[in-house]
BAZAVO-84700 format. One record per residue (C-alpha): residue in one letter; x, y, z. Coordinates in nm, 2 decimals. Layout:
% residues N
{res a	x X	y Y	z Z} .
...
This chain:
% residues 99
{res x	x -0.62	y -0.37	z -0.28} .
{res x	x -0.93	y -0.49	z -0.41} .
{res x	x -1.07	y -0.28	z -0.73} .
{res x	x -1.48	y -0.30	z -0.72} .
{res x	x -1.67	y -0.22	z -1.00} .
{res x	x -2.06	y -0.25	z -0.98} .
{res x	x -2.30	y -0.31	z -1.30} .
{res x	x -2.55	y -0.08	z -1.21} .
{res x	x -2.85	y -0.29	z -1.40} .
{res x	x -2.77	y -0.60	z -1.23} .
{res x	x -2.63	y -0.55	z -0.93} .
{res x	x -2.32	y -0.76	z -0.99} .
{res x	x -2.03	y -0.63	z -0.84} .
{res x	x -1.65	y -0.73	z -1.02} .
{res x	x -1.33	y -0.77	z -0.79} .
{res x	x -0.99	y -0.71	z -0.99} .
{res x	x -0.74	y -0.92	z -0.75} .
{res x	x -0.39	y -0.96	z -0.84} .
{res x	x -0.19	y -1.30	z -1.00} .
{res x	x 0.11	y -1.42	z -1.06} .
{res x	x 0.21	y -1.37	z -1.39} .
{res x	x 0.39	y -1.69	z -1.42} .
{res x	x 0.10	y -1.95	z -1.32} .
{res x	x -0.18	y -1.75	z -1.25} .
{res x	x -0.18	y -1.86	z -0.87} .
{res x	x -0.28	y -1.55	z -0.60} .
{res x	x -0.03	y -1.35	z -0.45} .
{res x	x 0.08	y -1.31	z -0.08} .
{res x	x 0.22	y -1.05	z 0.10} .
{res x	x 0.23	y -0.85	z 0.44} .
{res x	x 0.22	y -0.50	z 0.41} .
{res x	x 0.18	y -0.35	z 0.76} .
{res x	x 0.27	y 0.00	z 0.74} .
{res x	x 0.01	y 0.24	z 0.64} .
{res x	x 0.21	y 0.49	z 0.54} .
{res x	x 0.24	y 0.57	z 0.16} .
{res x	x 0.53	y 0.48	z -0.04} .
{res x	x 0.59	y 0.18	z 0.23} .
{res x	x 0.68	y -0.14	z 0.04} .
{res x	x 0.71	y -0.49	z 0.15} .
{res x	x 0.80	y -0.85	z -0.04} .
{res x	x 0.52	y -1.01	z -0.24} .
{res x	x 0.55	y -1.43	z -0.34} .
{res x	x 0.38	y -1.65	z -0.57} .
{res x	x 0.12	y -1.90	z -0.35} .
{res x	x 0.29	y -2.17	z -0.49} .
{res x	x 0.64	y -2.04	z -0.40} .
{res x	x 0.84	y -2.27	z -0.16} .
{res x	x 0.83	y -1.99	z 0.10} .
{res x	x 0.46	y -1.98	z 0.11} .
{res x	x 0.30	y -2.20	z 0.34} .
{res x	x 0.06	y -2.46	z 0.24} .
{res x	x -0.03	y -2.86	z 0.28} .
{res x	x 0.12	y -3.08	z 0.07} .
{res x	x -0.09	y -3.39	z 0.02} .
{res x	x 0.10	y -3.55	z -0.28} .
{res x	x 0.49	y -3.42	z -0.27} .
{res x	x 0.50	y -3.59	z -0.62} .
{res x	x 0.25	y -3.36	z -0.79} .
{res x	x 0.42	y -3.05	z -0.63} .
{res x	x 0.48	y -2.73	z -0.79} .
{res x	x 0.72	y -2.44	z -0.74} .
{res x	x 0.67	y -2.13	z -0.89} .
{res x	x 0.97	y -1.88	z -0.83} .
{res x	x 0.81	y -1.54	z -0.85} .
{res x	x 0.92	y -1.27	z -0.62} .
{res x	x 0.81	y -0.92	z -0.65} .
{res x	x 0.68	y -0.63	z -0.41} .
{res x	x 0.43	y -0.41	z -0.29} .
{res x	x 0.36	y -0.06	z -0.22} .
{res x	x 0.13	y 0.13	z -0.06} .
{res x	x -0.01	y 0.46	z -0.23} .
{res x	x -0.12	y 0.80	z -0.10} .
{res x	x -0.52	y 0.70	z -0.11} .
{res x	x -0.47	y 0.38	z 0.05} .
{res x	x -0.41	y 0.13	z -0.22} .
{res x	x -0.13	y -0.11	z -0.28} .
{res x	x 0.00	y -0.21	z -0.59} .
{res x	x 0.17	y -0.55	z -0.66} .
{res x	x 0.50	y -0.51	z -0.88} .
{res x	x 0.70	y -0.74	z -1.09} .
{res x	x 1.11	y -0.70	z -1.00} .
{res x	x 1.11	y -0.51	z -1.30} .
{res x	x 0.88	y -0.25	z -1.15} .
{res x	x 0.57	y -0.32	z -1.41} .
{res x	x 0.25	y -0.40	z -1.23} .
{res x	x 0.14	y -0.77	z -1.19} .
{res x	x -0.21	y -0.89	z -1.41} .
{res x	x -0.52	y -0.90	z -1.25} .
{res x	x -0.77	y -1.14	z -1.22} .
{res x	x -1.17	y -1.06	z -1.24} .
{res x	x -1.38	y -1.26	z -0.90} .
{res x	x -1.75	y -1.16	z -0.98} .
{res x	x -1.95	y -1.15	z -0.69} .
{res x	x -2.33	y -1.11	z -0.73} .
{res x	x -2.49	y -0.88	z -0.42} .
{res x	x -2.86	y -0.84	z -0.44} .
{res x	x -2.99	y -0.49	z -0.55} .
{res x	x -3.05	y -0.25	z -0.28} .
C-alpha cells in the first residue's frame, strides 16, 4: 500500500499513505484476499465503526466516510472514494541512514 520514494543524496526515504478526504484522519480497512481485483470496505479512523478510546465523549468526532479497496495485479491496493476516484495521500518522511 505504501508508495516509497528515496532521495538518493540524502538518504531520506518519503511514504505516500492514504487519508480521508473529509478530515484528513488515516484510513482502515481489511483486505485479506490476495488475489487481484479483490475489494473490501475501507472507513474513516474517526468513523463510529472504527474502534478507538474515547477519553472525553464531549469532544468526539464522527467522520462518515465510507469507501473501498482493491487489490491490483502487482500487489498494490488502492483506496477509493464511493464515487470510484482515488482517495488523497498523505507524505510520512522517514529518514534511514545511507548505506
Amino acid at each position: 500500500m505504501k508508495r516509497a520514494y528515496v532521495n538518493k543524496v540524502t538518504g531520506e526515504r518519503y511514504e505516500l499513505v492514504p487519508m480521508c478526504p473529509m478530515c484528513r484522519a488515516p484510513i482502515y480497512w481489511s483486505l485479506i484476499s490476495g488475489k487481484p481485483g479483490a475489494s473490501a470496505p475501507a472507513h474513516c479512523a474517526n468513523n463510529g465503526s472504527a474502534t478507538r478510546i474515547i477519553i472525553d465523549p464531549r469532544n468526539i468526532f464522527i467522520c462518515d466516510w465510507e469507501g473501498t479497496v482493491v487489490r491490483m495485479p502487482d500487489g498494490d491496493v488502492r483506496v477509493y472514494n464511493e464515487d470510484n476516484r482515488l482517495v488523497p495521500h498523505r507524505v510520512v518522511r522517514k529518514r534511514y541512514p545511507l548505506p
